[in-house]
N, C-alpha and C positions, 0 to 999 in steps of 0.2 A: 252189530257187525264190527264195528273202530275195535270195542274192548275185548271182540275176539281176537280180531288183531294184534290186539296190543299181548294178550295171552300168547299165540301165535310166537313174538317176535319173543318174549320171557323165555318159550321153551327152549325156542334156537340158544340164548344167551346162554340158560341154564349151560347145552353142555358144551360151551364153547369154558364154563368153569366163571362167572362174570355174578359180581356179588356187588349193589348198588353201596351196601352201608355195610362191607363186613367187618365182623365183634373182632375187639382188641381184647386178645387174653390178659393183657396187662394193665385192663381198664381201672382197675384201683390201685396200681402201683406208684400212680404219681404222687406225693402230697407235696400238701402247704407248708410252708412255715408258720409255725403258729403266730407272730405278729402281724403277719400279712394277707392271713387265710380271707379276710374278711373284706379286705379292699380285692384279692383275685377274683373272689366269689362271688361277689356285689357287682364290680366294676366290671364293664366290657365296652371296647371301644367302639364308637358310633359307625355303624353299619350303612354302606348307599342303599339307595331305594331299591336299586335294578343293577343286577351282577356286571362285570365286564362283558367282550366280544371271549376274550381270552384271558379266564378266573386263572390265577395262580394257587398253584399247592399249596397248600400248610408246611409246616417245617416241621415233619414229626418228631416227637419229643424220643429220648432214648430209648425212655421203655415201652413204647410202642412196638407192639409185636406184628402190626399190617406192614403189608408188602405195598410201593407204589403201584399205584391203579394203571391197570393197562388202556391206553385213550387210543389203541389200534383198532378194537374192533367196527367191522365194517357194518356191522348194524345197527350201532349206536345212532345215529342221524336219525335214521329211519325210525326206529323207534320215540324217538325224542317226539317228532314230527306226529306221529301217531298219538301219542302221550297229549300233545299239544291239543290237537283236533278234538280226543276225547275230553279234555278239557272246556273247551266253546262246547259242544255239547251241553253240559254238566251245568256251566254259565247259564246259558239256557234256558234248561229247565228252573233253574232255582236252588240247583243240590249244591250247596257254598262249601262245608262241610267235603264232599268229596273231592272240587273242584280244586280248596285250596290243597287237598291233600296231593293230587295229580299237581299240581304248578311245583310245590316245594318238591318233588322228586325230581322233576322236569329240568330244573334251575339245580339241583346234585347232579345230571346228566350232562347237563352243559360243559361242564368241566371234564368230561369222561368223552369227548370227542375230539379226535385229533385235529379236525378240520370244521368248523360248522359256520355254516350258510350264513352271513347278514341279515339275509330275508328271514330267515327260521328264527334267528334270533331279536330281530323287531316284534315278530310275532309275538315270541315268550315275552317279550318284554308288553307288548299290548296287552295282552290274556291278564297278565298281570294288574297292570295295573285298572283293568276292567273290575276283577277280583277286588283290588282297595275299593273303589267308588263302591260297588254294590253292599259289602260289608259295613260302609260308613251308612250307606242309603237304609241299608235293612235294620240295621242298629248294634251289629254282629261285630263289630271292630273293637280290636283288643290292644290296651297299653300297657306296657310295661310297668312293674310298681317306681313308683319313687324310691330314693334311698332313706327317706324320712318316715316311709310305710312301717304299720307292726309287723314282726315276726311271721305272723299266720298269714299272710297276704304275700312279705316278702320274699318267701321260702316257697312259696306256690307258683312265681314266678317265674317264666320259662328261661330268660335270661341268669336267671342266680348262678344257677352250676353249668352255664355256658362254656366255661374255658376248662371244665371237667378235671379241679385239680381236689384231690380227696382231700377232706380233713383231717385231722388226724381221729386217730380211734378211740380217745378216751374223750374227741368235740363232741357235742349235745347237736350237734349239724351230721356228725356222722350216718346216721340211719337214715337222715332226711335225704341224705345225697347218694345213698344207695338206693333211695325210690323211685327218684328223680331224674339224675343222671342220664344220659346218654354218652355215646361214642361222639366225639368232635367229627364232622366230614373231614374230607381230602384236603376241599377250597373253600376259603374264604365266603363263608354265607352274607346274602344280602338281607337287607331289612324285611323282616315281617311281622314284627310286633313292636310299633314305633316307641319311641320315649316317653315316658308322660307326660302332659302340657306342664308341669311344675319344674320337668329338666330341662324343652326343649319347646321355645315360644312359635305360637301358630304360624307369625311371618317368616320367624328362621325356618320353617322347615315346610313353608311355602317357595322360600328363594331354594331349599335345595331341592325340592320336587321339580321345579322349571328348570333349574339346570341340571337337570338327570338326563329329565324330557325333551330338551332341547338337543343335546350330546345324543340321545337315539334318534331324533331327527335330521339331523346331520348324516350320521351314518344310513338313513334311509334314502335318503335325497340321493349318494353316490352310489356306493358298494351295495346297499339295498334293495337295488333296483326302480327306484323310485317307484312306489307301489303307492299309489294315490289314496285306495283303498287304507292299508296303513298307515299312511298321512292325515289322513282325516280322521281315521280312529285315535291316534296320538293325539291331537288336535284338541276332540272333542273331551278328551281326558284332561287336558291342560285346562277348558272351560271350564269344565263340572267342578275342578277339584279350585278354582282360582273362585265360582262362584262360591260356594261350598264355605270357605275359608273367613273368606272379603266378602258377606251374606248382609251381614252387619254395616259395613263403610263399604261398598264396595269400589274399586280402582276403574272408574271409566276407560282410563287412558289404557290400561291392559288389555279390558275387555275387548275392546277396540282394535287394538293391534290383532289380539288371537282373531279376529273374523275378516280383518285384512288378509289373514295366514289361508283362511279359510275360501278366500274369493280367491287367491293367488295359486292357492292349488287347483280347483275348479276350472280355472281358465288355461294352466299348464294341461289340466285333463283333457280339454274341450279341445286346445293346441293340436295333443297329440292322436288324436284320435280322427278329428275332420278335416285340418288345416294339412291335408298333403299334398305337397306339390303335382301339380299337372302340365304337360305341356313339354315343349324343347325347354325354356327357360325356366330356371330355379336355382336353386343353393348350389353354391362348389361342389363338385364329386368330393369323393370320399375317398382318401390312401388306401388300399387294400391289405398294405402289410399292415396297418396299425389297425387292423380289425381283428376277432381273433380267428385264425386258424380254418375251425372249421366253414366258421359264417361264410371267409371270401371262397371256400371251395363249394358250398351248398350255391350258394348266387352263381357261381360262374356253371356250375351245372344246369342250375335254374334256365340260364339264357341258351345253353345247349341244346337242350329238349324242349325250348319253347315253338319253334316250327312243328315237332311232332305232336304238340299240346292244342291247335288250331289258330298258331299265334305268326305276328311274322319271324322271321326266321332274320338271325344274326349273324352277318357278315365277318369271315375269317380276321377281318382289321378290325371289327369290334368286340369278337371274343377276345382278340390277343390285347385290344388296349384294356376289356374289365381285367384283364390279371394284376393290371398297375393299379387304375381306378375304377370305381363302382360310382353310378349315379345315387344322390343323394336319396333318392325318392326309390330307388330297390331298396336299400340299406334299412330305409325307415320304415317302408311296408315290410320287410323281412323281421324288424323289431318288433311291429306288434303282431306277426301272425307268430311268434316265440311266446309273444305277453301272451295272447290271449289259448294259447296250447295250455302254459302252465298255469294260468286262471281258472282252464276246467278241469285240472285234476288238484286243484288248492297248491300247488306247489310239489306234490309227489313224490316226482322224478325231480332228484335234487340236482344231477349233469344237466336236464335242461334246463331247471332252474338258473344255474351257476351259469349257464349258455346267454340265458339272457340279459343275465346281470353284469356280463361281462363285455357283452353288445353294447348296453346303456353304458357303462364307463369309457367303453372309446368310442362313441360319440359323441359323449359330452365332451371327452379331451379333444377329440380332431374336428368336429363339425362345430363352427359356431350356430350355425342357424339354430344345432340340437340343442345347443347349450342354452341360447337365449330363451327362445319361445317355448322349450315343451320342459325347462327342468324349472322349478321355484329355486332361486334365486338363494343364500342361506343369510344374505343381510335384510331380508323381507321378516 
């Protein structure tokens, strides 16, 4: 059903005229200099793990005959989002092979959206790096050659003809790089076929997988909407890949910490989910205008029709004072009956998603209670 979907949303694109990887007629127009061919063709600069929020274009080279990408389309998300789900599928079953091929298209599409989700994009970022562990787990994990590798190995390379600049015609590389070759994307690709342990040692590229991983946690904790679920999946990627690593010596003191990380979110969970205020007494109200828009017009409705709902009925001086403030304890039940809407449809409907995620940021900014008790903390 998802990869009909996802066919589905292809067909709209098709005639909307939307082409993921389109061909540059002037694919073989660039070349080398012949003293340099070898260090362009060989060398490419170190790629992060996990794309930005907001990938930057390439600088197309003159003889590039593509047009820039259009990042208007209003189905892109959605699609992204679908592409994504078919993916955990895929995970799933065990199909790696597919799965990574659906992420690397997924991770070209991110950049082809004018606007995308925090949420949607923690997710890609999850998927992902679920994809590494399983790949290393299964024994499917692939490195890049060294620069000291033979010819036949070197040239097989996914990396070699990365920056797609032609040799010349009469180089003994020429034919190899018209078989090889590809179109450059739009943006800036991130890492999937890491360096070899001969260019780039296990701890260096332990400390840059934590700080990838840590920088998409941050972004989940605020603008992400703090999605627990997410948390813990990051989380539990930070363990595997730190046990993984450090298998051999391993760092108690890390270990330690990430299950700190791991109790501190659980209790943030547990926070917000049972610890609601009840009673006249609890936390400061809440500004109305610092909420957004819709939320304090859905709540002041809410208390409206709460007489006609079998409820008591709100007094003309307490409708007219929620227009300034809202009790802290509607605010927060109204937060998670948002969470738990876009829980059961995964995220979907990306307005409510973006509804809730934006609920969560100014509560954390105006409520301290919200702040303290139900968000992890980002010096934990």
């Amino acid at each position: 059903m998802v990869a009909e979907c996802v066919s589905d949303l292809d067909r709209l694109l098709d005639v909307q005229g939307f082409q993921l990887r389109p061909g540059n007629l002037n694919n073989f127009l660039r070349f080398a200099d012949l003293k340099s061919e070898t260090e362009d063709m060989q060398q490419t600069p170190e790629a992060p793990l996990l794309p930005s929020l907001k990938p930057s274009l390439r600088k197309l080279v003159q003889s590039d005959s593509r047009e820039p990408p259009n990042c208007y389309l209003e189905l892109m998300p959605l699609r992204l989002h679908c592409e994504l789900q078919l993916a955990t599928l895929r995970l799933a079953l065990g199909d790696m092979d597919e799965a990574g091929r659906l992420l690397m298209e997924a991770e070209a599409r991110i950049a082809r959206c004018v606007y995308l989700l925090p949420w949607l994009y923690v997710k890609f970022c999850t998927l992902k790096l679920q994809f590494r562990r399983l790949t290393y787990r299964l024994d499917l994990a692939k490195t890049s050659a060294p620069p000291s590798a033979p010819n036949d190995v070197l040239y097989r390379d996914p990396k070699t003809f990365a920056s797609a600049v032609c040799p010349a015609t009469d180089s003994p590389l020429y034919r190899t790089f018209l078989q090889r070759t590809r179109t450059t994307p739009f943006s800036n690709d991130a890492e999937w076929v890491p360096p070899a342990p001969q260019v780039r040692e296990f701890a260096q590229g332990l400390k840059q997988y934590l700080q990838e991983l840590l920088a998409t946690m941050k972004l989940a904790l605020r603008e992400g909407g703090h999605d627990c679920k997410q948390l813990l999946a990051l989380l539990r990627e930070a363990l595997e890949e730190v046990l993984r690593v450090e298998a051999l010596k391993p760092n108690f003191e890390r270990i330690h910490a990430l299950f700190q990380c791991f109790t501190a979110v659980a209790g943030c969970r547990k926070a917000l989910l049972f610890n609601v205020p009840k009673g006249p007494t609890g936390p400061p109200p809440v500004d109305s205008e610092k909420l957004p828009l819709r939320v304090s017009l859905d709540l002041q409705r809410h208390l409206q029709r709460q007489a006609t709902e079998g409820g008591l009925a709100y007094s003309p001086a307490a409708l007219q004072a929620a227009q300034k403030t809202l009790l802290f304890r509607s605010a927060l039940r109204h937060a998670l009956a948002l969470r738990r809407e876009c829980d059961l449809f995964d995220g979907l409907f990306h307005s409510d998603r973006l509804l809730c995620d934006q609920l969560h940021v100014a509560l954390a900014n105006t409520s301290e209670a919200y702040a303290k008790g139900r968000i992890v903390e980002e010096a934990t």
